[in-house]
N, C-alpha and C positions, 0 to 999 in steps of 0.2 A: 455699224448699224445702230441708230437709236434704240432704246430699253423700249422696250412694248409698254401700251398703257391699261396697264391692269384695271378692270374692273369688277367688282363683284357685286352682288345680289345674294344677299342674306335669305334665304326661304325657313318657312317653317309651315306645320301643317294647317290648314284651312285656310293657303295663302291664295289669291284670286291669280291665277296663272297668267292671264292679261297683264295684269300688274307690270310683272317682268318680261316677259316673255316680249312684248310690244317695242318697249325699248331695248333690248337687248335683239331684236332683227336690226333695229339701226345701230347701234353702240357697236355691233360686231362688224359690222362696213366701215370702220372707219379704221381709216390703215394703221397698220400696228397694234390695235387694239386686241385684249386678249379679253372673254369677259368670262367669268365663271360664278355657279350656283354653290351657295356655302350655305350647310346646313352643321346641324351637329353631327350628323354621322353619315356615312354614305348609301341607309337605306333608303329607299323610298317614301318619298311627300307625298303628302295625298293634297292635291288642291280642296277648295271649296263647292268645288264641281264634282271632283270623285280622280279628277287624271292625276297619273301617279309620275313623279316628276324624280328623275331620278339627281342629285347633287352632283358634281366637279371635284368640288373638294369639300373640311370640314373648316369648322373655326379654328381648330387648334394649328390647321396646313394651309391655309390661306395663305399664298405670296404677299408682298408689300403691295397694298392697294393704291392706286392714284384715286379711283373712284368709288362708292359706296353710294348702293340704288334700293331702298327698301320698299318692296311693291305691301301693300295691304293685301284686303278682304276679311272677311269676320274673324280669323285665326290670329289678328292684330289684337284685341284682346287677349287674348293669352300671351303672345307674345311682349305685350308691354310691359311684363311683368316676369319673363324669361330671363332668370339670371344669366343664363349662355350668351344670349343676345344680347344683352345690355354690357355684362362685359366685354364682349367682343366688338362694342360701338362703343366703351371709353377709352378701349385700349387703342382703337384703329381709326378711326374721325379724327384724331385730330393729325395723324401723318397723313390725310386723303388731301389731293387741292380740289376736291368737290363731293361735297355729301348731299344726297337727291334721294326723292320717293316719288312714289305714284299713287293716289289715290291714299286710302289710310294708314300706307306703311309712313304718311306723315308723325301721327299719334305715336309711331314706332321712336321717332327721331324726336318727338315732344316729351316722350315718359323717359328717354334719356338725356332729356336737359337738353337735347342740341340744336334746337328750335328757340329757345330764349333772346329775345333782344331781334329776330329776324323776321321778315314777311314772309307769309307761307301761306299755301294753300293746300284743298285735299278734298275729297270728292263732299258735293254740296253738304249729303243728310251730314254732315260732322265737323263743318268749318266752322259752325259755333264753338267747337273742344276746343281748337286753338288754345284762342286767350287765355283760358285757366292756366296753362304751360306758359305764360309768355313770349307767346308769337305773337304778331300782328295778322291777322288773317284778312286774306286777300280773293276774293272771289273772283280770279281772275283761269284761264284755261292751265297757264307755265306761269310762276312768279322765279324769279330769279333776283337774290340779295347776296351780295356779293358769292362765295364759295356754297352756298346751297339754292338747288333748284330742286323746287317740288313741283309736282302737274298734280292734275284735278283728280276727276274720276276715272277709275280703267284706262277705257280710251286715251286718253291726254298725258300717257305713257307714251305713245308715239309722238306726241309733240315737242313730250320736255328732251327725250333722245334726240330728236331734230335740232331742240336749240342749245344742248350739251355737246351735240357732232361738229354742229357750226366754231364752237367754241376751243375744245380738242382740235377740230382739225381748220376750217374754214366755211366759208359759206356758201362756195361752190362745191364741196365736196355735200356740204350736209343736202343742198337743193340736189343734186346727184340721185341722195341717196333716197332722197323724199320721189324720185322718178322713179326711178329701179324699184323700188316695194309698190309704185304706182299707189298714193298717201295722196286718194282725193277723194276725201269723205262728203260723199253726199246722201246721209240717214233719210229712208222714207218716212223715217217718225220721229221727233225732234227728242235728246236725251236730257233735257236740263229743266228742272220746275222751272224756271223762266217762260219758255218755249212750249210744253207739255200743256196739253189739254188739263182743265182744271180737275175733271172727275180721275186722271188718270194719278196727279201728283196726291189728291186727297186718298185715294183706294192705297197708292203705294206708302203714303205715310200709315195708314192704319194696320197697315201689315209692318212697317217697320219697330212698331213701339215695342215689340217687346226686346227688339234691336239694342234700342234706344236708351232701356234700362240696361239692360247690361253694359253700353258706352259710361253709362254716367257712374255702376260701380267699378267699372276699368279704371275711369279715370280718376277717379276719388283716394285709391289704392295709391297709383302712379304718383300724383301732387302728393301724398301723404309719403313716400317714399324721395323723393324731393324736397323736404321740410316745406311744401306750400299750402297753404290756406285758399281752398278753392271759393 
């Protein structure tokens, strides 16, 4: 019997539970797959919502990973700067044959260098942070450069799982899998400033700025831990 293909999801507190949780309903369909939640310890995450997410295992016990999926949500600021997490993604990235995020667990995978030189995406309000790091930011829903795949926002966790299952396993299995979760998003209200009624994307930027500054001293930290000159 082939070796299962290990994947894990880093969590830490203030993590947006969609993040992972999305891909990880498809990552776990796909045969042999084993996926597991790695935290530092085995108490309780509290997401960004308030749900308390319980871990699999820790950093220190984590099997050998073939994959590593870092989801976001606002707790990615703290996290980019999380010695545990950062060691435990120089130590393990580079024996993964795929390192992937969801949404701003990209910035996770930027403040450890592992973004440099690759195209990437991450949910809209923060694809300008990119480039500081050395990504090529790509405004697209999935970008895939060769061994990392990052999706968008939230949501578009379910996509990049789709096109990571196709890849792990095949494309009938991933379209299978895309029927079986029954993955046919038709939103009554469109989710992207592109699409979004204009007073809707201006109200929610105004509520994000104080967001906003806290991104730009994350990331100032981060590049200044990286020897770069943002």
């Amino acid at each position: 019997m082939a070796n299962p293909i290990q994947i894990g999801f880093p969590i830490f507190p203030g993590v947006t539970q969609l993040d992972f949780s999305g891909p990880w309903e498809v990552l776990a369909r796909v045969p042999g797959a084993q996926c597991h939640l790695i935290a530092q310890d085995l108490h309780p995450v509290r997401s960004d919502s308030g749900l308390q997410v319980l871990p699999t295992t820790t950093f220190a016990l984590a099997p050998k990973l073939d994959v590593l999926c870092l989801p976001g949500g606002p707790g990615h600021l703290t996290a980019m700067a999380d010695t545990e997490i950062l060691r435990f993604l120089d130590v393990r990235a580079p024996k993964c044959r795929f390192i992937t995020s969801v949404c701003t667990g990209a910035m996770i995978l930027a403040a450890a260098g592992l973004l440099r030189g690759y195209r990437a995406t991450t949910h809209w309000a923060s694809l300008h942070r990119l480039a500081a790091f050395g990504a090529h930011p790509i405004a697209d829903r999935v970008v895939a450069d060769r061994d990392r795949l990052t999706g968008g926002g939230v949501t578009a966790g379910i996509d990049m799982g789709l096109t990571l299952a196709a890849t792990l396993a095949d494309e009938a299995t991933a379209r299978s899998i895309a029927l079986g979760i029954e993955y046919a998003p038709a939103p009554p209200f469109p989710g992207h400033p592109t699409a979004a009624k204009s007073e809707t994307v201006t109200e929610l930027e105004a509520k994000l700025a104080p967001y906003r500054a806290r991104m730009a001293e994350a990331d100032a930290k981060a590049l200044e831990r990286l020897g770069v000159n943002s």
